[in-house]
C-alpha positions as CSV (number, residue, x, y, z in Angstrom):
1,X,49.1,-14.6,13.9
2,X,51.9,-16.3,15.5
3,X,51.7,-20.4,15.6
4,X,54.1,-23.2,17.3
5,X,54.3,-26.6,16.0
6,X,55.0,-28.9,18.1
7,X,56.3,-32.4,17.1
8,X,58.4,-35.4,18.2
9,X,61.5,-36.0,16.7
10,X,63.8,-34.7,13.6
11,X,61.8,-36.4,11.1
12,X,58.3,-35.1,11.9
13,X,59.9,-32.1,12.7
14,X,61.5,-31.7,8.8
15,X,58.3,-33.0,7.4
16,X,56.8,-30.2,8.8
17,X,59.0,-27.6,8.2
18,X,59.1,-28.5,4.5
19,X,55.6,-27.9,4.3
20,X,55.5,-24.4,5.5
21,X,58.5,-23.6,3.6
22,X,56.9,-25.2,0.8
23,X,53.4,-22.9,1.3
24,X,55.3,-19.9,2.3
25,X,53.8,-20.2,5.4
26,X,56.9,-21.0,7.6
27,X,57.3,-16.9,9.1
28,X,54.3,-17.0,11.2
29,X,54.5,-20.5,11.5
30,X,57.5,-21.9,13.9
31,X,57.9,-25.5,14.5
32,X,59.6,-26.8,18.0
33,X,61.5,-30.3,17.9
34,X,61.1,-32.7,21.0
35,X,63.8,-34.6,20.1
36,X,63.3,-37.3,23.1
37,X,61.5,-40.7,23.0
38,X,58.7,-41.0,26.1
39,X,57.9,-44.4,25.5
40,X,61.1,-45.6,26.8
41,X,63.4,-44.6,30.2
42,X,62.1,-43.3,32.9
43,X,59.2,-40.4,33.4
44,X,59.3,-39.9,37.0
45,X,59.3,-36.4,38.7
46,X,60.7,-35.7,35.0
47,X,59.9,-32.1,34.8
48,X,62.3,-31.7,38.4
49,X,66.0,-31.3,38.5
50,X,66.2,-35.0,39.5
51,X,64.1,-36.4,37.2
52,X,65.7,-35.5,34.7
53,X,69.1,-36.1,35.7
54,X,67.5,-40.0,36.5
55,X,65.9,-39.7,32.5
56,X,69.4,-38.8,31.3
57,X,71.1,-41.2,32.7
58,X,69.1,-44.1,31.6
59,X,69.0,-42.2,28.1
60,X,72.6,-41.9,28.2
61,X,73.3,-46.0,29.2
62,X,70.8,-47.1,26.3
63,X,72.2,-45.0,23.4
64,X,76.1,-44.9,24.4
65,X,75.8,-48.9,24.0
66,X,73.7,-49.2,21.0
67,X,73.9,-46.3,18.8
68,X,77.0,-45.3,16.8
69,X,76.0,-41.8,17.6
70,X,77.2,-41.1,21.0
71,X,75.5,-38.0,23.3
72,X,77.0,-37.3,26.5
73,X,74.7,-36.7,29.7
74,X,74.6,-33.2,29.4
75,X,73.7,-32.7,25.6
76,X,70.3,-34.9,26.8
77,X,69.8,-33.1,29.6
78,X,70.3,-30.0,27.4
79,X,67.5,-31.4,24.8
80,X,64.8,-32.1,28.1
81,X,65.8,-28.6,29.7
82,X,65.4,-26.6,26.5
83,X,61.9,-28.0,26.0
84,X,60.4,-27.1,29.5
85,X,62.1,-23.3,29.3
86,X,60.6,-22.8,25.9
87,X,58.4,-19.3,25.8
88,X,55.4,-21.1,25.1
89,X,53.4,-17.8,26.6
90,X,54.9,-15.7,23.0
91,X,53.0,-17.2,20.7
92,X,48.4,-17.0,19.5
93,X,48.4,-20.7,18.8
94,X,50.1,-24.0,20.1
95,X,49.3,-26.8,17.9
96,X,50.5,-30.3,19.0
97,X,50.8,-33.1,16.3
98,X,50.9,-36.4,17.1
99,X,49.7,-39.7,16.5
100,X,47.9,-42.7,18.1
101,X,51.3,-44.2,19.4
102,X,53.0,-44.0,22.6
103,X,55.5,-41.5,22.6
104,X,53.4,-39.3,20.6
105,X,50.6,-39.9,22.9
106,X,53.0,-38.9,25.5
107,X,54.1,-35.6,24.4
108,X,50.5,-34.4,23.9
109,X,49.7,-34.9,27.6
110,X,53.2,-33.5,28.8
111,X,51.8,-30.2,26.4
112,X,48.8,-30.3,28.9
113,X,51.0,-30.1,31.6
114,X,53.4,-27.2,30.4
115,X,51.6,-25.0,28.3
116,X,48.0,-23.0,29.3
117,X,44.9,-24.3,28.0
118,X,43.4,-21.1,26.2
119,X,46.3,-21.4,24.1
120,X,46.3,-25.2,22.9
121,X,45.4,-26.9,20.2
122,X,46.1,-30.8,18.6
123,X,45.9,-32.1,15.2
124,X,45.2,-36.4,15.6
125,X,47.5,-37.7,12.1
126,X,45.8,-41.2,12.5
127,X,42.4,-39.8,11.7
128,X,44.0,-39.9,8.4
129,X,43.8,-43.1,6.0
130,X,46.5,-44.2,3.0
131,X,44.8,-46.1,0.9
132,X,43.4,-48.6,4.0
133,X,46.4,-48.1,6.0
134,X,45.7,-46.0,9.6
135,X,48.6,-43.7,10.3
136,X,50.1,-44.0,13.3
137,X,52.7,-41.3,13.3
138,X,53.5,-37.7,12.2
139,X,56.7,-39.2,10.2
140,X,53.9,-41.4,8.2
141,X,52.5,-38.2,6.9
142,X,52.9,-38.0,3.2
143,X,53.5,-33.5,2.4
144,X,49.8,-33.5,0.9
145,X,48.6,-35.4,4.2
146,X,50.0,-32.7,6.3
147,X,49.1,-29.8,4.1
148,X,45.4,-30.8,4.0
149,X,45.7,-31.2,7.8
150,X,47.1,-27.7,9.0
151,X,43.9,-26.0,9.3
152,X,41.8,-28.9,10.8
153,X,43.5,-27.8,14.4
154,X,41.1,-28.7,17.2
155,X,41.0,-27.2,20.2
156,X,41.8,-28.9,23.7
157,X,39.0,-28.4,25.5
158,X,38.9,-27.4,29.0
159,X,38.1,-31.6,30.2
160,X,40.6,-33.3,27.9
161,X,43.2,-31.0,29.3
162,X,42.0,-31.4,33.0
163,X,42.0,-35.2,32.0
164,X,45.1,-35.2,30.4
165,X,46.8,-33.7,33.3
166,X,45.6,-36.4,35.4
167,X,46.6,-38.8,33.4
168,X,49.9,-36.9,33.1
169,X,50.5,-36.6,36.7
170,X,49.6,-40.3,37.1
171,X,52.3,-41.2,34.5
172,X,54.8,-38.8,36.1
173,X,54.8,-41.1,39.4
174,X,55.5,-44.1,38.1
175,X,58.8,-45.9,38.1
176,X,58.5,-47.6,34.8
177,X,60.8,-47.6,32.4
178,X,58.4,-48.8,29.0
179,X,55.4,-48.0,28.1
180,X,53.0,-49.1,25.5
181,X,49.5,-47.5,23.5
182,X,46.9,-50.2,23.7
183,X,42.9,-49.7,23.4
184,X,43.7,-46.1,23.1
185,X,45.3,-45.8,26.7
186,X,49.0,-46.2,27.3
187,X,49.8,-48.6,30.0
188,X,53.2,-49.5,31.8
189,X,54.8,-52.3,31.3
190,X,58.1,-54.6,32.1
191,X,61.1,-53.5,30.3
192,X,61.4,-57.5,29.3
193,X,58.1,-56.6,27.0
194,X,59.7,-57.0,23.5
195,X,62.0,-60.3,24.4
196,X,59.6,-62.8,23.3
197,X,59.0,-61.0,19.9
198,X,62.4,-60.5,19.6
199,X,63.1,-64.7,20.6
200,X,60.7,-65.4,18.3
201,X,62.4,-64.0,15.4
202,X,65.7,-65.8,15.9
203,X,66.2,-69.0,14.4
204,X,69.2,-71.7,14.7
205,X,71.2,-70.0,12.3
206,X,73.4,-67.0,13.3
207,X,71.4,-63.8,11.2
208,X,72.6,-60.4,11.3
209,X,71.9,-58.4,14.7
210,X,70.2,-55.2,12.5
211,X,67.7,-57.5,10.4
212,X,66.6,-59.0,13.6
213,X,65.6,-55.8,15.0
214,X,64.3,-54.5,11.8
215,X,61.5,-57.3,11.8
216,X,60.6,-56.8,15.3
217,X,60.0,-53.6,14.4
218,X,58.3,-54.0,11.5
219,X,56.1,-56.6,12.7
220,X,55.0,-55.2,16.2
221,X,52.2,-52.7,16.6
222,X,53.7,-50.6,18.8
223,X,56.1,-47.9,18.1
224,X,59.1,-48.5,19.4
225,X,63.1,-47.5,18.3
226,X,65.8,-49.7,16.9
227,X,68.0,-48.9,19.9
228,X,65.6,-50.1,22.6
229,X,65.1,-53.4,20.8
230,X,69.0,-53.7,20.3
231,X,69.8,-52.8,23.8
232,X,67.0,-55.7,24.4
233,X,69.0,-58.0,22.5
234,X,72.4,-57.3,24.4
235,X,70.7,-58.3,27.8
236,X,69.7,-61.4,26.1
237,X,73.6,-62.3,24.9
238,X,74.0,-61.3,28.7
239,X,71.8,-64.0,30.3
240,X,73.3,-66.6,27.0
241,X,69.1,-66.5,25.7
242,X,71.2,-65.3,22.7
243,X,74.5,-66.6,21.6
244,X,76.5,-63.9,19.1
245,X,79.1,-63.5,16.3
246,X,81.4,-60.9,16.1
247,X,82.2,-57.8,18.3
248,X,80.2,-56.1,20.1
249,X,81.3,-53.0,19.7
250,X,80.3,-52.6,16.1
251,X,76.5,-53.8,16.4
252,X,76.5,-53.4,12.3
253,X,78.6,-56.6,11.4
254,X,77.2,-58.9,14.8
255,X,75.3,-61.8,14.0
256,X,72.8,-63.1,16.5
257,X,70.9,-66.8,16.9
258,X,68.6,-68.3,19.3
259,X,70.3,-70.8,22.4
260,X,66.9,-72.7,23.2
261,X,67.4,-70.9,27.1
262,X,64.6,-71.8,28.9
263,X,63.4,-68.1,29.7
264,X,59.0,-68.7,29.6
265,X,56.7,-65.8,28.3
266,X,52.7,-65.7,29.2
């Protein structure tokens, strides 16, 4: 039997690969890397040419500004493109992980929309409990959590698929550029989402940039990445919501405090 594993991002994707390794399991079990973030940047027409030259390019803005790890267009392109060629037709099984968060949520439905139904299968992580904490993510997973979980693979039945194609389709024609996983439905909303959480953490002394971000991230219920949060902070320097210390350039050492701006949040 020949199985793919398919998970989002490196560390759900090294998690898993560990665990084969681990239970000599890993030769007829592969595991495929979608090494993007779908809760952030745009999703529309993304499986066209242009879509994902429009993804890329918002992809490309976001990390080149806050990320000391620089990609040029083409290598995201090149991580988008090598997903959607992907053989999925060569292998028995197609097991998708994920968890009940956004960009997880996400890649499940884009699965519906790229690989055939008789061949699909998921496996939920956040039907699993630590101690009384839900998981929310594959990276949550704990190596005994995702051994005991390998062979509880469910198949998609024929209406979620049909369902989650919809739903796919729907998402796939919007413009926005962030979305969120609330009462078990992701819903778009304004890219200005996280400012008041991240307003509310700054105080009238200048703190450092990083902790800032690390309790809005932290503290918020949705998924979400440090460099979406940092990028939201840069706008708010922009429009002086935020006054700064220190250069820019090297996000690590900048200091951040609140200006009392008169920005309002519903």
């Amino acid at each position: 039997m020949s199985y793919l594993h398919i998970v989002n991002g490196s560390s759900a994707a090294g998690l898993l690969s560990f665990v084969l390794r681990e239970n000599k399991i890993n030769k007829e079990n592969k595991v495929c890397c979608f090494n993007d973030f779908l809760a952030v940047g745009s999703l529309y027409n993304l499986t066209t040419k242009e879509g994902i030259e429009q993804r890329s390019t918002y992809l490309y803005n976001l990390i080149n500004r806050t990320s000391r790890e620089k990609k040029s267009s083409k290598e995201i392109q090149k991580d988008l493109t090598t997903f959607y060629k992907h053989t999925f037709n060569n292998y028995e099984k197609i097991i998708v992980w994920f968890g009940e968060n956004t960009s997880e949520e996400l890649l499940k439905l884009l699965c519906c929309n790229l690989v055939k139904q008789s061949l699909l299968y998921e496996i939920n992580v956040s039907s699993e409990k630590i101690e009384e904490y839900k998981l929310r993510a594959v990276p949550e997973c704990s190596p005994e959590i995702v051994k005991q979980l390998l062979p509880k693979a469910i198949k998609i039945s024929k209406n979620e698929y049909e369902d989650n194609n919809k739903e796919w389709n729907k998402i796939n024609q919007s413009k926005s550029l962030l979305r969120i996983y609330q009462a078990k439905k992701i819903e778009s909303v304004q890219e200005d989402y996280f400012d008041k959480s991240i307003l509310e953490e700054c105080k009238n002394e200048y703190t450092l940039l990083l902790k800032i971000t690390g309790q809005v991230m932290g503290k918020n219920k949705q998924l979400i990445t440090d460099t979406f949060i940092i990028y939201r902070i840069l706008y708010l320097i922009e429009t002086n919501q935020l006054a700064f210390l220190g250069n820019l350039k090297n996000i690590r050492e900048v200091k951040i405090k609140i200006t009392g701006g008169n920005t309002v949040y519903n």
